[in-house]
Chimera marker file (.cmm) of the C-alpha trace (Angstrom):
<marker_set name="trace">
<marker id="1" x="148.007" y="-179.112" z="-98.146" r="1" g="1" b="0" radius="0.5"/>
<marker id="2" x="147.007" y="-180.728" z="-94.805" r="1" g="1" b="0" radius="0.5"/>
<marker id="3" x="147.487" y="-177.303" z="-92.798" r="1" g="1" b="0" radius="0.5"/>
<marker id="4" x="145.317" y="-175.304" z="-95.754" r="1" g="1" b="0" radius="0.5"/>
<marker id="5" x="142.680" y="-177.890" z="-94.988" r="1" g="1" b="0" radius="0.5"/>
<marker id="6" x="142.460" y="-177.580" z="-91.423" r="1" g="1" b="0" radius="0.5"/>
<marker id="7" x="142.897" y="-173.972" z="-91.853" r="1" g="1" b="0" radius="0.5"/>
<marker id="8" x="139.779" y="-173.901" z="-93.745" r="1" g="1" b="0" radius="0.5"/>
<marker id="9" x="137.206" y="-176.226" z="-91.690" r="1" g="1" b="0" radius="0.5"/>
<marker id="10" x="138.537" y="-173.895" z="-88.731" r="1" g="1" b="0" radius="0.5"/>
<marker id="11" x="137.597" y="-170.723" z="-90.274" r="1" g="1" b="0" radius="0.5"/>
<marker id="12" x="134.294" y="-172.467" z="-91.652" r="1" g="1" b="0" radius="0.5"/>
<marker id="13" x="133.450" y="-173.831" z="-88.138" r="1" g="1" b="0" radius="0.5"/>
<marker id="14" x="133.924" y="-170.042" z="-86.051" r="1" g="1" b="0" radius="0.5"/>
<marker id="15" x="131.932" y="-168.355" z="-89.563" r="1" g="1" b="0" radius="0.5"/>
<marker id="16" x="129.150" y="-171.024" z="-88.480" r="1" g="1" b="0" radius="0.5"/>
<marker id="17" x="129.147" y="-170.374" z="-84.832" r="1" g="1" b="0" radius="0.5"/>
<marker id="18" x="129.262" y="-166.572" z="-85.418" r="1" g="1" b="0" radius="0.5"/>
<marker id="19" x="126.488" y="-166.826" z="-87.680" r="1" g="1" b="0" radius="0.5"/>
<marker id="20" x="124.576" y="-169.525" z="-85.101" r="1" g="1" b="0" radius="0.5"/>
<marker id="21" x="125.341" y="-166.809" z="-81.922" r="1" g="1" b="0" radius="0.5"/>
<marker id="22" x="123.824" y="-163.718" z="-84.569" r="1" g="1" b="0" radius="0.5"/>
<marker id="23" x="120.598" y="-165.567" z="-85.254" r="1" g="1" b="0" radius="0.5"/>
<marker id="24" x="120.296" y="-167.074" z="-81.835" r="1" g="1" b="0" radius="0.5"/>
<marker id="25" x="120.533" y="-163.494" z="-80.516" r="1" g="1" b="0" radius="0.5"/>
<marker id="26" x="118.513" y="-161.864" z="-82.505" r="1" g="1" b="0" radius="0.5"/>
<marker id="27" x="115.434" y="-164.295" z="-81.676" r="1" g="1" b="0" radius="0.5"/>
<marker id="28" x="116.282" y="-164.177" z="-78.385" r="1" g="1" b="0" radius="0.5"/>
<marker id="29" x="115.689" y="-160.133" z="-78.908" r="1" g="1" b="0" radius="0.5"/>
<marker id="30" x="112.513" y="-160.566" z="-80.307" r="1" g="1" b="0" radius="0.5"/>
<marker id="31" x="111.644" y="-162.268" z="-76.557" r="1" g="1" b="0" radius="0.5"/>
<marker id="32" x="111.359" y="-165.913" z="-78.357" r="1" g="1" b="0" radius="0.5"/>
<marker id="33" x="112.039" y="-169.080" z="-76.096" r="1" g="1" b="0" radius="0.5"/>
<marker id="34" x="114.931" y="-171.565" z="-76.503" r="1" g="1" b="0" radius="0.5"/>
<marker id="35" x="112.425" y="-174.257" z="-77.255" r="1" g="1" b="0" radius="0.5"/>
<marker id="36" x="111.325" y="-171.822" z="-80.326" r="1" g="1" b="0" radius="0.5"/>
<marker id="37" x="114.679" y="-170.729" z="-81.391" r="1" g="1" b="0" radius="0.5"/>
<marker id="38" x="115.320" y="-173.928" z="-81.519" r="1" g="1" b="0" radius="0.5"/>
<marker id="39" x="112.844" y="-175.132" z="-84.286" r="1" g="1" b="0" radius="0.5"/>
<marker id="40" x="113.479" y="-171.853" z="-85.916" r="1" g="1" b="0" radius="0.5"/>
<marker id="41" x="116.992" y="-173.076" z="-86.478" r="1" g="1" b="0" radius="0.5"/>
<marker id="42" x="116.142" y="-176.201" z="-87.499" r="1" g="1" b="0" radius="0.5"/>
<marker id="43" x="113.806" y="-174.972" z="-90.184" r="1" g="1" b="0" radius="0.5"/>
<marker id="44" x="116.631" y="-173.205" z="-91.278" r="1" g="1" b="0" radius="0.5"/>
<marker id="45" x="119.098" y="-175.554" z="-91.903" r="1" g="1" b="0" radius="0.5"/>
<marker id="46" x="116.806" y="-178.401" z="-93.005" r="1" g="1" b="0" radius="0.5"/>
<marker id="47" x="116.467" y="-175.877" z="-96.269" r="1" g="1" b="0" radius="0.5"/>
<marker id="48" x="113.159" y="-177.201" z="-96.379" r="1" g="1" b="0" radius="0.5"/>
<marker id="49" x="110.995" y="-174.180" z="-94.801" r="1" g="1" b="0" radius="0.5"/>
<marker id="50" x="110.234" y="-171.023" z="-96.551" r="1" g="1" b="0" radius="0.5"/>
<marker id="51" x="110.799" y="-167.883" z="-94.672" r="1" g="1" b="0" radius="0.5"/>
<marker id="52" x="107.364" y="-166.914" z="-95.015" r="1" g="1" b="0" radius="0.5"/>
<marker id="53" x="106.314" y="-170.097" z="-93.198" r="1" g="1" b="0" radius="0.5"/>
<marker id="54" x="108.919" y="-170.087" z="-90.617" r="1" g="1" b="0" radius="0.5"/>
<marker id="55" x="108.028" y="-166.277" z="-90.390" r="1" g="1" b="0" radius="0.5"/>
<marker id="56" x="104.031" y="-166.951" z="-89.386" r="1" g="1" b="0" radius="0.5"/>
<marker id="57" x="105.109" y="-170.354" z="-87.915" r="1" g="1" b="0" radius="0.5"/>
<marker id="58" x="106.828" y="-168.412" z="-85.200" r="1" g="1" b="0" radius="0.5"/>
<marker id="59" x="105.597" y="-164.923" z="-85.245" r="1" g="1" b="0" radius="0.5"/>
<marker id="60" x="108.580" y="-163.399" z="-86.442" r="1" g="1" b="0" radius="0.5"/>
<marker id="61" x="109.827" y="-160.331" z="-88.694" r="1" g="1" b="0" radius="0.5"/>
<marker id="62" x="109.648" y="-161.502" z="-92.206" r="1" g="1" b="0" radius="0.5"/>
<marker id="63" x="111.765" y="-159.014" z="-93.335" r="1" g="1" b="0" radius="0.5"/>
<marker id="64" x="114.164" y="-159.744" z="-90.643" r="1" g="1" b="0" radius="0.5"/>
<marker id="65" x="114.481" y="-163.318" z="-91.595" r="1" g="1" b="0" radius="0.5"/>
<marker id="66" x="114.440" y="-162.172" z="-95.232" r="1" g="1" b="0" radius="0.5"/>
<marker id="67" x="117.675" y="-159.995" z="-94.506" r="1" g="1" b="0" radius="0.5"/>
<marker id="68" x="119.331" y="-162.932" z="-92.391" r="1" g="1" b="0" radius="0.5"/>
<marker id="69" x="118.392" y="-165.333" z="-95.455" r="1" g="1" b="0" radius="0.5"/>
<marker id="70" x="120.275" y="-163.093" z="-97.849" r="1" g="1" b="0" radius="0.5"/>
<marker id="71" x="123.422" y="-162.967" z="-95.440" r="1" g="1" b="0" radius="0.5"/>
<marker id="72" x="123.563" y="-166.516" z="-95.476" r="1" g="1" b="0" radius="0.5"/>
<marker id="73" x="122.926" y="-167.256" z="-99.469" r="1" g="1" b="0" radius="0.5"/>
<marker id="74" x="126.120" y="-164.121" z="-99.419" r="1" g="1" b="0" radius="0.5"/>
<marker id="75" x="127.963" y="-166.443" z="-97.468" r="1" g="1" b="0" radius="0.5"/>
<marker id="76" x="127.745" y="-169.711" z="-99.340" r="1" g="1" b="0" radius="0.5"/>
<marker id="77" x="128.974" y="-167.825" z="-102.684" r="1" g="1" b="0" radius="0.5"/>
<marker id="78" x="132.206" y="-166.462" z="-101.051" r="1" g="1" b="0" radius="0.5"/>
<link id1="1" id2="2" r="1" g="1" b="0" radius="0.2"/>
<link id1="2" id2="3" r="1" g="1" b="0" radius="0.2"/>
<link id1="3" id2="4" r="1" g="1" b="0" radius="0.2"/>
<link id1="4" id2="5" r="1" g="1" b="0" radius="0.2"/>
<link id1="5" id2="6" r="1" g="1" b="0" radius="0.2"/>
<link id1="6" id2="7" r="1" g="1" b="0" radius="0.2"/>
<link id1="7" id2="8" r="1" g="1" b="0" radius="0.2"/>
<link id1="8" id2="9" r="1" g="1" b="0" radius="0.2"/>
<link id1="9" id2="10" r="1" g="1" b="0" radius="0.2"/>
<link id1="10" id2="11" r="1" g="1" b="0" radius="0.2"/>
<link id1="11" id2="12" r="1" g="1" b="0" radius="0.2"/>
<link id1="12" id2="13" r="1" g="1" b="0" radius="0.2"/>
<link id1="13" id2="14" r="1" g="1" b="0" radius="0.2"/>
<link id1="14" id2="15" r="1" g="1" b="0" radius="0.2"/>
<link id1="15" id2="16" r="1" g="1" b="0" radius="0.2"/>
<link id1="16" id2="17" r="1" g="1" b="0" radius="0.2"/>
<link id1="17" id2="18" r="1" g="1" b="0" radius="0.2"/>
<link id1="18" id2="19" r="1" g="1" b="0" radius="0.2"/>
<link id1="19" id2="20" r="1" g="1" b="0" radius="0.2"/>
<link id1="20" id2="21" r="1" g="1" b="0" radius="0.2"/>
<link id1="21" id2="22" r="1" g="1" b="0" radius="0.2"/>
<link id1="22" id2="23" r="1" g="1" b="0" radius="0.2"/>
<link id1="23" id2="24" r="1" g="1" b="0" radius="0.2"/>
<link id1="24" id2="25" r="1" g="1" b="0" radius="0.2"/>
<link id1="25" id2="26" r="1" g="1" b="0" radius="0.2"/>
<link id1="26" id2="27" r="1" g="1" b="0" radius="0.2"/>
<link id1="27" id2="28" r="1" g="1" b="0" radius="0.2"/>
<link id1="28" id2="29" r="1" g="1" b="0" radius="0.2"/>
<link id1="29" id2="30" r="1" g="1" b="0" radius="0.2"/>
<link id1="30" id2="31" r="1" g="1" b="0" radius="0.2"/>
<link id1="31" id2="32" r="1" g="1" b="0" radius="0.2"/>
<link id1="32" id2="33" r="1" g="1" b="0" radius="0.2"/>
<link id1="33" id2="34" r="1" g="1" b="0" radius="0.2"/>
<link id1="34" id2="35" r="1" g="1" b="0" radius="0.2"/>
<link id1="35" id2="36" r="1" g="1" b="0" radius="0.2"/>
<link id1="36" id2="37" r="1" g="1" b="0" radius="0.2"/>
<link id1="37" id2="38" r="1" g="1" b="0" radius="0.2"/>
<link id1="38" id2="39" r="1" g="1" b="0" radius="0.2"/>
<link id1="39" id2="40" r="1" g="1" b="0" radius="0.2"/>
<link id1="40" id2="41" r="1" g="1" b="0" radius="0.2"/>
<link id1="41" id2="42" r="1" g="1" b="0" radius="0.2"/>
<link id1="42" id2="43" r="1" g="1" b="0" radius="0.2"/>
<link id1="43" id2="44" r="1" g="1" b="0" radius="0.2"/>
<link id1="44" id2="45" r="1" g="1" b="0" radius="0.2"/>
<link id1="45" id2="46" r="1" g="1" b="0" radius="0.2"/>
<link id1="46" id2="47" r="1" g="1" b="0" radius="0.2"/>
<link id1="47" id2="48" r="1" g="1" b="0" radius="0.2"/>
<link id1="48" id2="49" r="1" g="1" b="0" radius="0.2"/>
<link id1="49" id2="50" r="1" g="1" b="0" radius="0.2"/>
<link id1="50" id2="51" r="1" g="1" b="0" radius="0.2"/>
<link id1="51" id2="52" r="1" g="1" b="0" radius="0.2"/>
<link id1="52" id2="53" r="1" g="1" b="0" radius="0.2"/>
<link id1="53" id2="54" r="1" g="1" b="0" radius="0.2"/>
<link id1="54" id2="55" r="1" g="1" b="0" radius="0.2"/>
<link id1="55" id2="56" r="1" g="1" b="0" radius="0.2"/>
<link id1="56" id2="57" r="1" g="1" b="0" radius="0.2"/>
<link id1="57" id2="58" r="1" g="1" b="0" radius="0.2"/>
<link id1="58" id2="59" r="1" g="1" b="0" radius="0.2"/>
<link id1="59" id2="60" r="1" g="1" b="0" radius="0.2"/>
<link id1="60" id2="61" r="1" g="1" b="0" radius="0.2"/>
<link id1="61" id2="62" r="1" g="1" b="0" radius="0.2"/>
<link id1="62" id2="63" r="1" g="1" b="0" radius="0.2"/>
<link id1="63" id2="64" r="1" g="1" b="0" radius="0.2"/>
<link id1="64" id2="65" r="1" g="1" b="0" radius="0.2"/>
<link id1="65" id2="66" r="1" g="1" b="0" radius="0.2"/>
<link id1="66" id2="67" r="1" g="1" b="0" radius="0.2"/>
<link id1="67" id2="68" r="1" g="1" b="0" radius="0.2"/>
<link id1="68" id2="69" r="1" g="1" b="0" radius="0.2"/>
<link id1="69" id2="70" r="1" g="1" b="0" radius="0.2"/>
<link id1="70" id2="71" r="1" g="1" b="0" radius="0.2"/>
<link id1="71" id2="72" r="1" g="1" b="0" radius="0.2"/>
<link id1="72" id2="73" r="1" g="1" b="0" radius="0.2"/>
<link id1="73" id2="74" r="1" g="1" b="0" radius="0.2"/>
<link id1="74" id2="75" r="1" g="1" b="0" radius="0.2"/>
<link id1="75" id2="76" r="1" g="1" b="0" radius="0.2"/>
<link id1="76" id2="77" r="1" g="1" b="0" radius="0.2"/>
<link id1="77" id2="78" r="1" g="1" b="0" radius="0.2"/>
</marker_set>
């Protein structure tokens, strides 16, 4: 039971940092700074922006962040 556990944070922790390196990468694309990547991400994972207002906030893609939004709601149900 011990080893299915740890199994399971591990493959939780490398689907997080896979996710964190995709979104990191693609803002980085889009020319942002690490400064505004940064409060991007946390606007993510506070849950507490919209990604309209983290879209103007930063002058990002909406539809981008739309399409990254959906991949993550995709990943909490599996």
């Amino acid at each position: 039971m011990k080893n299915e556990i740890k199994d399971l944070a591990s493959r939780a922790k490398t689907e997080l940092v896979n996710t964190i390196n995709f979104v990191v990468g693609t803002l980085r694309m889009q020319g942002l700074t690490k400064k505004v990547i940064a409060l991007a991400l946390i606007a993510f994972i506070s849950d507490r922006a919209s990604v309209k207002n983290i879209s103007e906030t930063f002058n990002l893609d909406y539809n981008l962040l739309k399409a990254l939004e959906e991949v993550e709601k995709r990943g909490r149900t599996t």
